[in-house]
Residue frames relative to the residue before (quaternion, step in Angstrom):
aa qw qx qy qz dx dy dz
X 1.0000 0.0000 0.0000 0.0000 0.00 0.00 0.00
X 0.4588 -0.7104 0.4577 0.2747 3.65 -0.95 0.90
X 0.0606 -0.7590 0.6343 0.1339 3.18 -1.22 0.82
X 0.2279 -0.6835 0.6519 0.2365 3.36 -1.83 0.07
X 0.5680 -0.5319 0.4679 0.4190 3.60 -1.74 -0.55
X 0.1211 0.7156 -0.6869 0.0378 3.86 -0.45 0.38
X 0.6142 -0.4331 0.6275 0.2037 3.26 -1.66 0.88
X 0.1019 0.7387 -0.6646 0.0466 3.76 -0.68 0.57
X 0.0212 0.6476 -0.7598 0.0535 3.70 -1.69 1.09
X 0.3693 -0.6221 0.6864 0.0742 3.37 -1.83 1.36
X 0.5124 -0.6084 0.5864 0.1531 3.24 -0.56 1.57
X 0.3928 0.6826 -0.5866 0.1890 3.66 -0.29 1.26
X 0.6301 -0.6080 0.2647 0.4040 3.47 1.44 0.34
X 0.4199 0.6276 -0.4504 0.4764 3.93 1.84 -0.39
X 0.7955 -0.2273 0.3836 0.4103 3.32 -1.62 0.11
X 0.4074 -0.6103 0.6116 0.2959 3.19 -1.49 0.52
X 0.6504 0.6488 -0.2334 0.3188 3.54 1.12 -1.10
X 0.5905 0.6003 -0.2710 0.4664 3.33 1.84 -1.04
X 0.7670 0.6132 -0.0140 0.1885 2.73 0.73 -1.88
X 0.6092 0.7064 -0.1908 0.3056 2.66 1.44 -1.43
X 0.0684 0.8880 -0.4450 0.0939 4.33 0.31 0.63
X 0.0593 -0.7605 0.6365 0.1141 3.81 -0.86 0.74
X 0.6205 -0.6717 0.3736 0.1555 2.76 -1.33 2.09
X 0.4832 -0.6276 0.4995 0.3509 4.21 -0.35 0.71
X 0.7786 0.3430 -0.3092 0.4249 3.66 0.62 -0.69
X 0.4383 -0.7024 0.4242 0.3669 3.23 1.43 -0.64
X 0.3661 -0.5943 0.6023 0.3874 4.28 -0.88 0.70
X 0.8106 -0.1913 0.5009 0.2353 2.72 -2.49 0.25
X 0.4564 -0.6119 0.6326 0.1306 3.54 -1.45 1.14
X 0.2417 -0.7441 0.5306 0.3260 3.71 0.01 0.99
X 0.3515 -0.5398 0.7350 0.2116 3.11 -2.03 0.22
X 0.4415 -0.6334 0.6069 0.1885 3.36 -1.85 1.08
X 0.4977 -0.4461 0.6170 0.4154 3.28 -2.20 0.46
X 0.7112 -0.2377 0.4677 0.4678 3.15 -1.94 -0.64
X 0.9250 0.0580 -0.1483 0.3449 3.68 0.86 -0.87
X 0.1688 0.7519 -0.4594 0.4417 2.97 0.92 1.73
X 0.0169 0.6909 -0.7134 -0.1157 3.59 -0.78 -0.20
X 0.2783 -0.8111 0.4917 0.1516 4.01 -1.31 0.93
X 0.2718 -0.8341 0.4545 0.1545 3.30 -0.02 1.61
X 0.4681 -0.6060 0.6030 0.2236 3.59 -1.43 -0.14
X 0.2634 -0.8667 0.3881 0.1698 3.43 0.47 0.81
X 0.1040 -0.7870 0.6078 0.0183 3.71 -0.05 0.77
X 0.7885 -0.3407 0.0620 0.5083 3.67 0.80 -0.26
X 0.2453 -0.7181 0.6371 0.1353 3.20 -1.44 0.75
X 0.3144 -0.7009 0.6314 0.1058 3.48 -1.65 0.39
X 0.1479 0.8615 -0.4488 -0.1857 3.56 -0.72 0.87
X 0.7054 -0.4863 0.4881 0.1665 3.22 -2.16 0.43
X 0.6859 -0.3933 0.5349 0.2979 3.29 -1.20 0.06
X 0.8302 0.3688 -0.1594 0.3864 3.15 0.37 -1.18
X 0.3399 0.8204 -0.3302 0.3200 3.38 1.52 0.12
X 0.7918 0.3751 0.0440 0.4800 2.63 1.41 -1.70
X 0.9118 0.1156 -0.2419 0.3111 3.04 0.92 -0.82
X 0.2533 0.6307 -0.6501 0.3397 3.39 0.84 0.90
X 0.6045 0.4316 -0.3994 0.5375 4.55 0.99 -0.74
X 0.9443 0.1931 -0.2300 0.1344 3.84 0.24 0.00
X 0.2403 0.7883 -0.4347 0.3631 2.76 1.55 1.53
X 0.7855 -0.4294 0.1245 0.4280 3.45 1.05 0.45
X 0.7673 -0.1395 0.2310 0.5818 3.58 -1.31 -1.16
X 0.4522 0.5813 -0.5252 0.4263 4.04 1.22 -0.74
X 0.7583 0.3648 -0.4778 0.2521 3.92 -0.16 -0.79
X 0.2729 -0.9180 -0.0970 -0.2708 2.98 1.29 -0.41
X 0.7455 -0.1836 0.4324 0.4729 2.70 -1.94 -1.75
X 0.6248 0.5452 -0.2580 0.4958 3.89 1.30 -0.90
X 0.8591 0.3400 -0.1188 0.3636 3.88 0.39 -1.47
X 0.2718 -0.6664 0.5730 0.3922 3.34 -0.56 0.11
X 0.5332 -0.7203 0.4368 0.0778 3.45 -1.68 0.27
X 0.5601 -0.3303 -0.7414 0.1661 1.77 -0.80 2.35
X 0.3536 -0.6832 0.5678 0.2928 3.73 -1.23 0.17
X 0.1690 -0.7129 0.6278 0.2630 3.34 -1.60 0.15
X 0.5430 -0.6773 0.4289 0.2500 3.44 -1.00 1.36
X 0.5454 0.6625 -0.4930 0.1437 3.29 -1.09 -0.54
X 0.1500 -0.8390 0.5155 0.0882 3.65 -1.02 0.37
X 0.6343 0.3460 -0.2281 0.6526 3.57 0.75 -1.10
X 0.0845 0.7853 -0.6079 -0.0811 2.78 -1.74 0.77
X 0.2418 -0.7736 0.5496 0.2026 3.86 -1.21 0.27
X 0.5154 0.6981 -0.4500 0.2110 3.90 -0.66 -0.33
X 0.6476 -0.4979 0.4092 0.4066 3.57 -1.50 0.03
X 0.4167 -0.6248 0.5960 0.2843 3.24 -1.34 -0.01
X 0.1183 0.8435 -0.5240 0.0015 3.57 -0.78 1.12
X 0.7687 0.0187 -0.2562 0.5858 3.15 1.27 1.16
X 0.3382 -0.7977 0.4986 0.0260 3.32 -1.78 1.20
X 0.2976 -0.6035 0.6514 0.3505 4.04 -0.59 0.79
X 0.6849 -0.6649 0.2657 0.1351 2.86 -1.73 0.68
X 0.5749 0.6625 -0.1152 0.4662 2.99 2.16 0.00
X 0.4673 0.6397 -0.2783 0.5432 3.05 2.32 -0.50
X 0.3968 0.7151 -0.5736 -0.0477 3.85 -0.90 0.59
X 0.3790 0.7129 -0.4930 0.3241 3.27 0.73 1.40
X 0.7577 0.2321 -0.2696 0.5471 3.38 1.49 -0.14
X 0.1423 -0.8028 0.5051 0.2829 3.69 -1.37 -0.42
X 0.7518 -0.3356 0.3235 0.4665 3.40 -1.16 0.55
X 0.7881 0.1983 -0.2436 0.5293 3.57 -0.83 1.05
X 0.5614 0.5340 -0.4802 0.4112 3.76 0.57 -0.52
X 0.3286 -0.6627 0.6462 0.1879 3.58 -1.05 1.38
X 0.0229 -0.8478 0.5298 -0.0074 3.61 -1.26 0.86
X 0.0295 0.9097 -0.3925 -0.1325 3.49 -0.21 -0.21
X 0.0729 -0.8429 0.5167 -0.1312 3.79 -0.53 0.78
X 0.5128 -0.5224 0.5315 0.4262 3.23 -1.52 -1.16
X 0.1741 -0.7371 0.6049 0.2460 3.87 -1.14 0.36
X 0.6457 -0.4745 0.3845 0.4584 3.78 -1.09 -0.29
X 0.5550 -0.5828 0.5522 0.2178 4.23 0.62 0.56
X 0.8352 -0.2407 0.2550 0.4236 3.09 -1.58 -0.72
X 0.4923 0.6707 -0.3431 0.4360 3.57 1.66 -0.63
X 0.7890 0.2545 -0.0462 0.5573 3.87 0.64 -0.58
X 0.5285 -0.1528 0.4795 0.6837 3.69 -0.76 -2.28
X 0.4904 -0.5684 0.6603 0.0210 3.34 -2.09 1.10
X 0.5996 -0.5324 0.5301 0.2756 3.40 -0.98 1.04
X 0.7987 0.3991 -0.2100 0.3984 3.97 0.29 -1.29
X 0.3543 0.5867 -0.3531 0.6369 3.13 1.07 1.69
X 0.4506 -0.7066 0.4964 0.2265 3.43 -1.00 1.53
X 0.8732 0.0517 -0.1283 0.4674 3.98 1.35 -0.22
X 0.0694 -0.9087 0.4094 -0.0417 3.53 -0.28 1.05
X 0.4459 -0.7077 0.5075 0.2070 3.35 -0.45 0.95
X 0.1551 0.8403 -0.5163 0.0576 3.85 -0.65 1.05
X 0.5048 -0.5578 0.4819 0.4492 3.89 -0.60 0.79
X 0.4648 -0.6069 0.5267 0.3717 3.49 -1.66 0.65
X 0.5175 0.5662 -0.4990 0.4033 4.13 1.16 -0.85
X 0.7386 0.5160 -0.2609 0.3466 3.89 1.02 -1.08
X 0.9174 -0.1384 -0.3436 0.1454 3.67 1.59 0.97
X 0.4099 -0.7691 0.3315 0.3614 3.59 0.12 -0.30
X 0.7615 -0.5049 0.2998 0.2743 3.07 -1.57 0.76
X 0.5426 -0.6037 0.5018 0.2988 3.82 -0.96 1.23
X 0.1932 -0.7305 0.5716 0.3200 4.35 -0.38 0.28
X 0.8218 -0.3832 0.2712 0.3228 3.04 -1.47 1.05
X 0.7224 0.6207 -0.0005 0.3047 3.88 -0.28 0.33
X 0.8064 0.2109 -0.0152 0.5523 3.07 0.94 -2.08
X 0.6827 -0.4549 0.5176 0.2431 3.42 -1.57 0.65
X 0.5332 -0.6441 0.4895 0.2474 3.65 -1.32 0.94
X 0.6319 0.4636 -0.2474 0.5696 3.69 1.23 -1.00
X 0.5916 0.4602 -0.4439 0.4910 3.83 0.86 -0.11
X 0.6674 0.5090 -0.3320 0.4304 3.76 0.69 -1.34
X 0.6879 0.4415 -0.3196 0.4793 3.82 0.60 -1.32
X 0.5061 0.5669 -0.5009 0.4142 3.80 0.42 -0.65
X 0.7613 0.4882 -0.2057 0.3739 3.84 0.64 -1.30
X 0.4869 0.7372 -0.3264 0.3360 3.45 1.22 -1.03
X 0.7628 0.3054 -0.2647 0.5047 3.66 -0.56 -0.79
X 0.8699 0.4667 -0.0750 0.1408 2.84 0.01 -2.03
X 0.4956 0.5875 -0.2726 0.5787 2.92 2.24 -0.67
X 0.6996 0.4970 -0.3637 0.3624 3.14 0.48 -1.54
X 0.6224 0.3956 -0.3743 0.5621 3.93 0.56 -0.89
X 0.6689 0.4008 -0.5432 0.3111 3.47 -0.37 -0.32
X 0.5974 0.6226 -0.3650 0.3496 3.23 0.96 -1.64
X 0.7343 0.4239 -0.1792 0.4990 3.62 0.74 -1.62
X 0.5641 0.6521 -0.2708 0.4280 3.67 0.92 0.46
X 0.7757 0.2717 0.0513 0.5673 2.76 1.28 -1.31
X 0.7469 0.4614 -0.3327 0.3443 3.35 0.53 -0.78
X 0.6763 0.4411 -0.4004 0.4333 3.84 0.88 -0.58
X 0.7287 0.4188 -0.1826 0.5102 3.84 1.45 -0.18
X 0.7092 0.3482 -0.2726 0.5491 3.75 0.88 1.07
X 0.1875 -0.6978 0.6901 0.0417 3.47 -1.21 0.59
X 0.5015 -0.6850 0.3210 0.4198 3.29 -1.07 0.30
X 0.6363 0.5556 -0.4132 0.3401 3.73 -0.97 0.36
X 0.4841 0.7448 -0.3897 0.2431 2.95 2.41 -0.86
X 0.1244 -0.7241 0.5722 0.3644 4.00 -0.80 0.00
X 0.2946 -0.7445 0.5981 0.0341 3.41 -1.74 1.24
X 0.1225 -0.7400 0.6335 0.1899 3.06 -1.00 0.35
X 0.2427 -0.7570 0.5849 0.1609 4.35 -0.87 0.88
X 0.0592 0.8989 -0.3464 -0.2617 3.35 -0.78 0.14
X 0.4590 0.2248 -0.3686 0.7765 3.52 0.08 1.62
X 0.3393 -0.7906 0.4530 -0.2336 2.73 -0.71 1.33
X 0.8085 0.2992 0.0018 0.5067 3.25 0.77 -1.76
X 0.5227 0.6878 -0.3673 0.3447 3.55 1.37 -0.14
X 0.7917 -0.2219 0.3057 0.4802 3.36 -1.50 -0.35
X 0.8229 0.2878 -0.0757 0.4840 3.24 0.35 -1.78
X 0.5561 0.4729 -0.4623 0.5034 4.10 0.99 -0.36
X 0.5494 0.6538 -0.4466 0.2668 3.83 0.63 -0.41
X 0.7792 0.4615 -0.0563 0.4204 2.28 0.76 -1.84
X 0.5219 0.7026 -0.3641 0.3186 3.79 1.45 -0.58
X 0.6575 0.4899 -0.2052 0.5343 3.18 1.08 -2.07
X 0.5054 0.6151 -0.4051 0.4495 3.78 0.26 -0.48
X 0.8309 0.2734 -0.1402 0.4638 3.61 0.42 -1.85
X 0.6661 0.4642 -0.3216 0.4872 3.42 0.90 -0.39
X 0.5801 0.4519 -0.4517 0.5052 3.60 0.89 0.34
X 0.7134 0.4083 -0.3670 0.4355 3.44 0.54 -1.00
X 0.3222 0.8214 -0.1341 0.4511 3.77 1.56 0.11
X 0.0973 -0.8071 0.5173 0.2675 3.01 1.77 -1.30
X 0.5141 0.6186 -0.4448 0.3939 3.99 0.55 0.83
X 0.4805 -0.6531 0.5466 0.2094 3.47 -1.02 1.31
X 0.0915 -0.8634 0.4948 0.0383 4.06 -0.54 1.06
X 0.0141 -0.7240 0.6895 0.0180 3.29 -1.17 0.65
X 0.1489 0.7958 -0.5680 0.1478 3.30 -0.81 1.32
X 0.5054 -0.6796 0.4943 0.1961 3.45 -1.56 1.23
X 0.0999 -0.7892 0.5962 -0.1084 3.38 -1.90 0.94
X 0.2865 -0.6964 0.4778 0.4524 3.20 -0.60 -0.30
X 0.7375 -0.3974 0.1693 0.5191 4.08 -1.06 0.36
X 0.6870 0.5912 -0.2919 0.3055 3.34 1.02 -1.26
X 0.5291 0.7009 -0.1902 0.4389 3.74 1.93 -1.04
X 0.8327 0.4597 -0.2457 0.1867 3.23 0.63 -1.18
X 0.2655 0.6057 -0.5648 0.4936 3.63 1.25 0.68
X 0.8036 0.4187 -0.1970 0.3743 3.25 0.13 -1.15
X 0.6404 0.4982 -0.3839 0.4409 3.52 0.78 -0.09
X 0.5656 0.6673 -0.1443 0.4626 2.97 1.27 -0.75
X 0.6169 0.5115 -0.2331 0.5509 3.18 0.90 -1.12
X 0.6076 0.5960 -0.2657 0.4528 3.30 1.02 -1.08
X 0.5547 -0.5394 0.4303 0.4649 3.72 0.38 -0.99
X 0.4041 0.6748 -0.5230 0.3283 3.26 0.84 -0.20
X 0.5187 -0.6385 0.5622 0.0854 3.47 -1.28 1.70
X 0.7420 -0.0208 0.1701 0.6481 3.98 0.60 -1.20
X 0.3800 -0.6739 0.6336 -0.0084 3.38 -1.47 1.60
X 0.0807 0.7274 -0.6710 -0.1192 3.59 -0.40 0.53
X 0.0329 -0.8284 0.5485 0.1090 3.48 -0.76 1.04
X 0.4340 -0.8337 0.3088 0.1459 3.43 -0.95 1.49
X 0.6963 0.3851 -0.3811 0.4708 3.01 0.87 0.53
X 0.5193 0.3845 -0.6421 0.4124 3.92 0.72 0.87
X 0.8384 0.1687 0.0108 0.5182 4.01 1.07 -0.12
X 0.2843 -0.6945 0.5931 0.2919 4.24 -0.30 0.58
X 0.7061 -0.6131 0.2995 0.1894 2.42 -1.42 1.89
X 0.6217 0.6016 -0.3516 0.3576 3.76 0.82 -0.91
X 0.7066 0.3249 -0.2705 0.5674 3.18 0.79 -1.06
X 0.4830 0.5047 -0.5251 0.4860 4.02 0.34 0.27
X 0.8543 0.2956 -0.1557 0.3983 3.26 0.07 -1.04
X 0.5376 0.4317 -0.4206 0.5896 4.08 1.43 0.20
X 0.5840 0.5311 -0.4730 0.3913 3.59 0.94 0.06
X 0.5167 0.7323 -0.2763 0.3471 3.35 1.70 -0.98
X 0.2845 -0.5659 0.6993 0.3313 3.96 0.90 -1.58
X 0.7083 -0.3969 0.4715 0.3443 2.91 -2.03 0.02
X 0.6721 0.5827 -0.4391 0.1262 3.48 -0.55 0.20
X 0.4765 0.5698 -0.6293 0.2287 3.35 0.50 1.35
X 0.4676 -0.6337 0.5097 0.3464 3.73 -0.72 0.28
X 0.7954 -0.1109 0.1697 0.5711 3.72 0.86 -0.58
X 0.3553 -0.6777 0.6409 0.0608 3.24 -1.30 1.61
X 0.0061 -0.7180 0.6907 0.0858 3.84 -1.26 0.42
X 0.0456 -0.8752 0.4769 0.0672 3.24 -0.48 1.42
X 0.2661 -0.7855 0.5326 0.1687 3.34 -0.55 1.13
X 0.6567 0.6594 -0.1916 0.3117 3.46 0.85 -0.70
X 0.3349 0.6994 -0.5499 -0.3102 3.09 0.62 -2.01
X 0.5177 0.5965 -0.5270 0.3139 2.89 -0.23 1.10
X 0.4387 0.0149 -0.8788 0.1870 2.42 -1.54 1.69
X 0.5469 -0.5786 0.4048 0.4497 3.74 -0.23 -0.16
X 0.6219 0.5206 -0.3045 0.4995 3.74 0.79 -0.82
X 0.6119 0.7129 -0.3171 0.1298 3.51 0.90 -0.70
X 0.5822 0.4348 -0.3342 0.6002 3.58 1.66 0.23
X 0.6065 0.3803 -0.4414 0.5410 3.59 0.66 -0.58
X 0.7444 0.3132 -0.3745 0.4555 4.18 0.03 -0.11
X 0.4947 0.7225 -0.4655 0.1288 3.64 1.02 -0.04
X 0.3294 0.7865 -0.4636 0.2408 3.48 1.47 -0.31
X 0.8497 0.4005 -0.1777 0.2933 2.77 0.43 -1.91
X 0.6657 0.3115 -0.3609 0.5741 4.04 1.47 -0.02
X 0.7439 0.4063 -0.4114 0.3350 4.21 0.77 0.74
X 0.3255 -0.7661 0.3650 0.4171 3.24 -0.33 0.76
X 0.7166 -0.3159 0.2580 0.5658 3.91 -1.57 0.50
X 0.8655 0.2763 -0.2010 0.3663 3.32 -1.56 0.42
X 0.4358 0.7297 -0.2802 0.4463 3.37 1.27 0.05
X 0.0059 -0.8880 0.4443 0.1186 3.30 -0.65 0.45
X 0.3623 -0.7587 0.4955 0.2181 3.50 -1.24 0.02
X 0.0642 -0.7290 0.6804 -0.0393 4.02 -0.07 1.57
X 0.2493 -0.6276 0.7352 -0.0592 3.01 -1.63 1.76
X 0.0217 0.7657 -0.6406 0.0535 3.47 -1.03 1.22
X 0.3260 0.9032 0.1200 0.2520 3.20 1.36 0.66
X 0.8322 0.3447 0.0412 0.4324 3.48 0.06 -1.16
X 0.7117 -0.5283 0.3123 0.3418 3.42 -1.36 0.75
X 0.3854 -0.6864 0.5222 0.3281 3.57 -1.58 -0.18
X 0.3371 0.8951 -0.2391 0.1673 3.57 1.48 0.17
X 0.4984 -0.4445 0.5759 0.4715 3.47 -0.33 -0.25
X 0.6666 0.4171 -0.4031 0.4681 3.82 -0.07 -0.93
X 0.5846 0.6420 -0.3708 0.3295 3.73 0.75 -1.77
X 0.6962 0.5198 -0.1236 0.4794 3.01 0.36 -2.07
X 0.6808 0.3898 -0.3833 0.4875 4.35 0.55 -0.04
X 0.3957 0.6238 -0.4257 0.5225 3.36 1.46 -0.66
X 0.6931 0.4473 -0.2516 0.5062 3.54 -0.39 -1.73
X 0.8204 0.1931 -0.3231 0.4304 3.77 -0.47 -0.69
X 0.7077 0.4658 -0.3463 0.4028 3.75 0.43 -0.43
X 0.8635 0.1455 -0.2147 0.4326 3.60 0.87 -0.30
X 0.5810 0.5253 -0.4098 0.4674 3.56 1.71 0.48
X 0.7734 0.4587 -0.1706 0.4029 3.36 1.27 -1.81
X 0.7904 0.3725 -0.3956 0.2829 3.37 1.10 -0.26
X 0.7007 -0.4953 0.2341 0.4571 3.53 -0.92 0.34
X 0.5376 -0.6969 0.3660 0.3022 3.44 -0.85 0.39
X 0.3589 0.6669 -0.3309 0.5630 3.62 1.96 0.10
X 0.8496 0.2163 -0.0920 0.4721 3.40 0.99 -1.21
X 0.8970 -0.1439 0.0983 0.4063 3.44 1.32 0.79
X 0.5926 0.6705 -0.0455 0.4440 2.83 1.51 -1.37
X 0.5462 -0.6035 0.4335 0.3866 4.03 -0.70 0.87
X 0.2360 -0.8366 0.4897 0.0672 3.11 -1.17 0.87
X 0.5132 0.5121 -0.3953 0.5640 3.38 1.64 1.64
X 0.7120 -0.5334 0.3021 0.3425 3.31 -1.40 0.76
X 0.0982 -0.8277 0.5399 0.1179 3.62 -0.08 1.05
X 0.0433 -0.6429 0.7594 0.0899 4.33 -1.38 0.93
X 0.1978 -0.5629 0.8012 0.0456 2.91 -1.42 0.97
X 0.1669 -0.7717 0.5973 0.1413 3.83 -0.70 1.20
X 0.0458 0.7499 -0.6448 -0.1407 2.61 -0.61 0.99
X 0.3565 -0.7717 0.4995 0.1672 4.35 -0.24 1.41
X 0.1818 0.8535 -0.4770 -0.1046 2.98 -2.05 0.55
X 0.6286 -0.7125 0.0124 0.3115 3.06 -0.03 1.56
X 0.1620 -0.8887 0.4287 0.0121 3.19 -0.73 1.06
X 0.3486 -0.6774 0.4520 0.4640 3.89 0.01 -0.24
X 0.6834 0.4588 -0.3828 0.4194 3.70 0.88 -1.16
X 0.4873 0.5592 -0.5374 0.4012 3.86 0.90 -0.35
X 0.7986 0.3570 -0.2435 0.4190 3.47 0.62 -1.53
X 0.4282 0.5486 -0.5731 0.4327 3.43 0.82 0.24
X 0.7730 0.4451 -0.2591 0.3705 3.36 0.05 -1.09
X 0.4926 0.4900 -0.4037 0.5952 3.85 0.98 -0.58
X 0.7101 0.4720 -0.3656 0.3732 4.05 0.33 -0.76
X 0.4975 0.6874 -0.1913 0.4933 3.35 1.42 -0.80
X 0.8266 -0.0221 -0.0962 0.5541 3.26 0.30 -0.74
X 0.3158 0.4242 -0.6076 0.5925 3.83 0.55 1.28
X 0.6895 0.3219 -0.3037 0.5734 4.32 0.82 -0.11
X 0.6873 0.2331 -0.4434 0.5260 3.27 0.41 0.48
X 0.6960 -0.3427 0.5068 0.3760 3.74 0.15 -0.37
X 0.7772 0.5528 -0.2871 0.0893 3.54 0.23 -0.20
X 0.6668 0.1236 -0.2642 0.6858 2.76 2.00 -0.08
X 0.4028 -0.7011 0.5632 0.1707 3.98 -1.05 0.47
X 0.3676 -0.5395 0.6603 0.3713 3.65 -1.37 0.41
X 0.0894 -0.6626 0.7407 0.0663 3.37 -1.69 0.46
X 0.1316 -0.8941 0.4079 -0.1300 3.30 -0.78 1.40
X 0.3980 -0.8192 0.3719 0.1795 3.30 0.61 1.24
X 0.6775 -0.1351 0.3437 0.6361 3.61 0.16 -1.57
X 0.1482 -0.6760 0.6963 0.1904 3.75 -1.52 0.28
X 0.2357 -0.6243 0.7406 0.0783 3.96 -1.30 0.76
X 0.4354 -0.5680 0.6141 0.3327 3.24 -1.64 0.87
X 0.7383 -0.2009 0.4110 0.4957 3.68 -1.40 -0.84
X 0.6612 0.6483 -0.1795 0.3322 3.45 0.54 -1.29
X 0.7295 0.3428 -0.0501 0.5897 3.09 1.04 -1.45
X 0.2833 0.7488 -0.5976 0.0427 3.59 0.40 0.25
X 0.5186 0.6263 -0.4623 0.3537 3.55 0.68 -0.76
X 0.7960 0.4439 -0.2264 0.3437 3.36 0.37 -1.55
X 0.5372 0.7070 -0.3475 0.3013 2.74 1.64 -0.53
X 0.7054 0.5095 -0.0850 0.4855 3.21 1.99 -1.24
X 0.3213 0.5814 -0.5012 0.5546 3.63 1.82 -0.25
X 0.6287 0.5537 -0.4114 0.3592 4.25 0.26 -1.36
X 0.8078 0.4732 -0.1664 0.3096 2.81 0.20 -1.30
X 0.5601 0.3679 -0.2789 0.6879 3.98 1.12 -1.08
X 0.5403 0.4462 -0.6036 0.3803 3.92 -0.40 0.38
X 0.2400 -0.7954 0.4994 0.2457 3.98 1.12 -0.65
X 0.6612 0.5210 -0.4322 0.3235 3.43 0.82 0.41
X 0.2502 0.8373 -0.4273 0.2318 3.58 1.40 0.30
X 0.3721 -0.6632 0.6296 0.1589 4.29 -0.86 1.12
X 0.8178 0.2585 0.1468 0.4928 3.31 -0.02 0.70
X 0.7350 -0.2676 0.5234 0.3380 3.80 -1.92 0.18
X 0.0714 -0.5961 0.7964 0.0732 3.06 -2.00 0.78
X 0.1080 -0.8487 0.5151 0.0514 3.31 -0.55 1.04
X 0.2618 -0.6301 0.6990 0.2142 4.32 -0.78 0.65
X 0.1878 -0.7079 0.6721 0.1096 3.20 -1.59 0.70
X 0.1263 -0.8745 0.4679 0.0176 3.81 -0.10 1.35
X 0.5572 0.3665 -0.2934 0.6849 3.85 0.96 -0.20
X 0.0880 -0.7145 0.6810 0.1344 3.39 -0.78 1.32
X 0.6350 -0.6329 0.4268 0.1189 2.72 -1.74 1.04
């Protein structure tokens, strides 16, 4: 039976960075559905959520089987098709999202991936550009687009991350006016990005920047969730009918009081008095068509923090949990 290398981690709640271990014999070569196609992974990009959904304790657990390989975003060729797939062919380089710890993990020389979950690389671009775009686009996209028109004004918070990169990018091409938060060192780079106004948090806390502002955003996207108060006080910087989409936020115990103290309770009893979305995304190809679309015209850009061979995933994840990454962390899984 064929095997391959995959990164592998036992859901015991330790670091992801510690923990993380590739098996000497290597796992089983997955096998596809009827509507799957099995990609060659040329690179993967990770998320936040990679990690911490595996270190919230005895929950992983109760939730994962044992062990899992992380990874979501994905890039590589296609080198085999279920029989139900006729939108791609063998060799066609694609890139998308796979199922993570929920299925097979991106950080893995072969992954099984739904055909609805992707779309074809355009002529041109790099695998570590496409995967950079993948999640993060795809949630923003599904964040933003069913809740904005153009002229709308936004406001991102965090900016400079994976997912703020990729926000200011989609909300411009959106036709929305942006204001988004950083730290001093960030704001060239937001800018560069499109971002209309930089609020940087550390010449002033963001609350009191933005109550200086009035009512006049139409819609907050919080990458962060941080400050914590920031939905219960959002009244005073959205205008009525406005809303506030979290794509965001810790897996903590603390996180998880946040969420009930300033979403679940009533707004009589404390509780934000705007239209809270928690996104919760799911891959599509036509999303990633459309993120591919405008990476061909110019309108949005990969941003790329640091790249890690295969080898080095771990460190790859030490980068990433430090939170101070410009941009994508990208693994390279098809040595070169």
């Amino acid at each position: 039976m064929a095997t391959m290398k995959a990164w592998q981690f036992r859901p015991s709640g330790g670091p992801v960075e510690k923990n993380l271990f590739l098996p000497n014999s290597g796992i089983t070569k997955p096998k596809i559905s009827a509507n799957e196609v099995l990609v060659e992974v040329y690179s993967t990009a990770l998320n936040p959520i990679d990690y911490k959904i595996l270190e919230v304790g005895l929950l992983t657990k109760m939730i994962f089987r044992s062990p899992v390989t992380p990874g979501l975003d994905v890039c590589g060729r296609v080198v085999e098709l279920g029989s139900q797939v006729g939108s791609f062919r063998v060799g066609d380089i694609v890139y998308g999202s796979c199922n993570g710890v929920f299925g097979h993990g991106a950080l893995a020389q072969w992954v099984p991936v739904s055909k609805d979950a992707l779309a074809l690389v355009p002529d041109g671009f790099k695998p570590d550009d496409m995967v950079s775009i993948a999640t993060v686009g795809m949630t923003t996209y599904q964040g933003l687009k069913p809740h904005v028109k153009a002229g709308d004004k936004v406001f991102i918070n965090g900016g400079s991350g994976g997912t703020g990169v990729a926000s200011i990018q989609i909300a411009k091409a959106l036709g929305c006016h942006v204001t988004t938060s950083c730290s001093t060192a960030n704001v060239k780079l937001c800018k560069s990005l499109g971002a209309d106004e930089v609020l940087d948090y550390r010449s002033a806390g963001i609350l009191e920047q933005l109550n200086g502002k009035g009512q006049i955003f139409d819609l907050i996207l919080d990458n962060v969730g941080s400050p914590s108060n920031l939905y219960r006080e959002s009244q005073a910087f959205i205008v009525p009918g406005g809303k506030f989409i979290q794509v965001g936020m810790g897996m903590s115990l603390s996180a998880m009081k946040q969420l009930i103290g300033n979403v679940m309770l009533p707004s009589f009893l404390g509780g934000g008095k705007r239209k809270y979305i928690f996104v919760m995304a799911k891959a599509n190809g036509a999303d990633f068509d459309q993120l591919a679309s405008w990476m061909k015209e110019g309108k949005i850009r990969a941003v790329i923090d640091s790249t890690f061979d295969f080898n080095s995933a771990p460190k790859a994840f030490e980068r990433l949990k430090t939170g101070r990454a410009r941009g994508k962390i990208v693994v390279h899984v098809k040595e070169s």
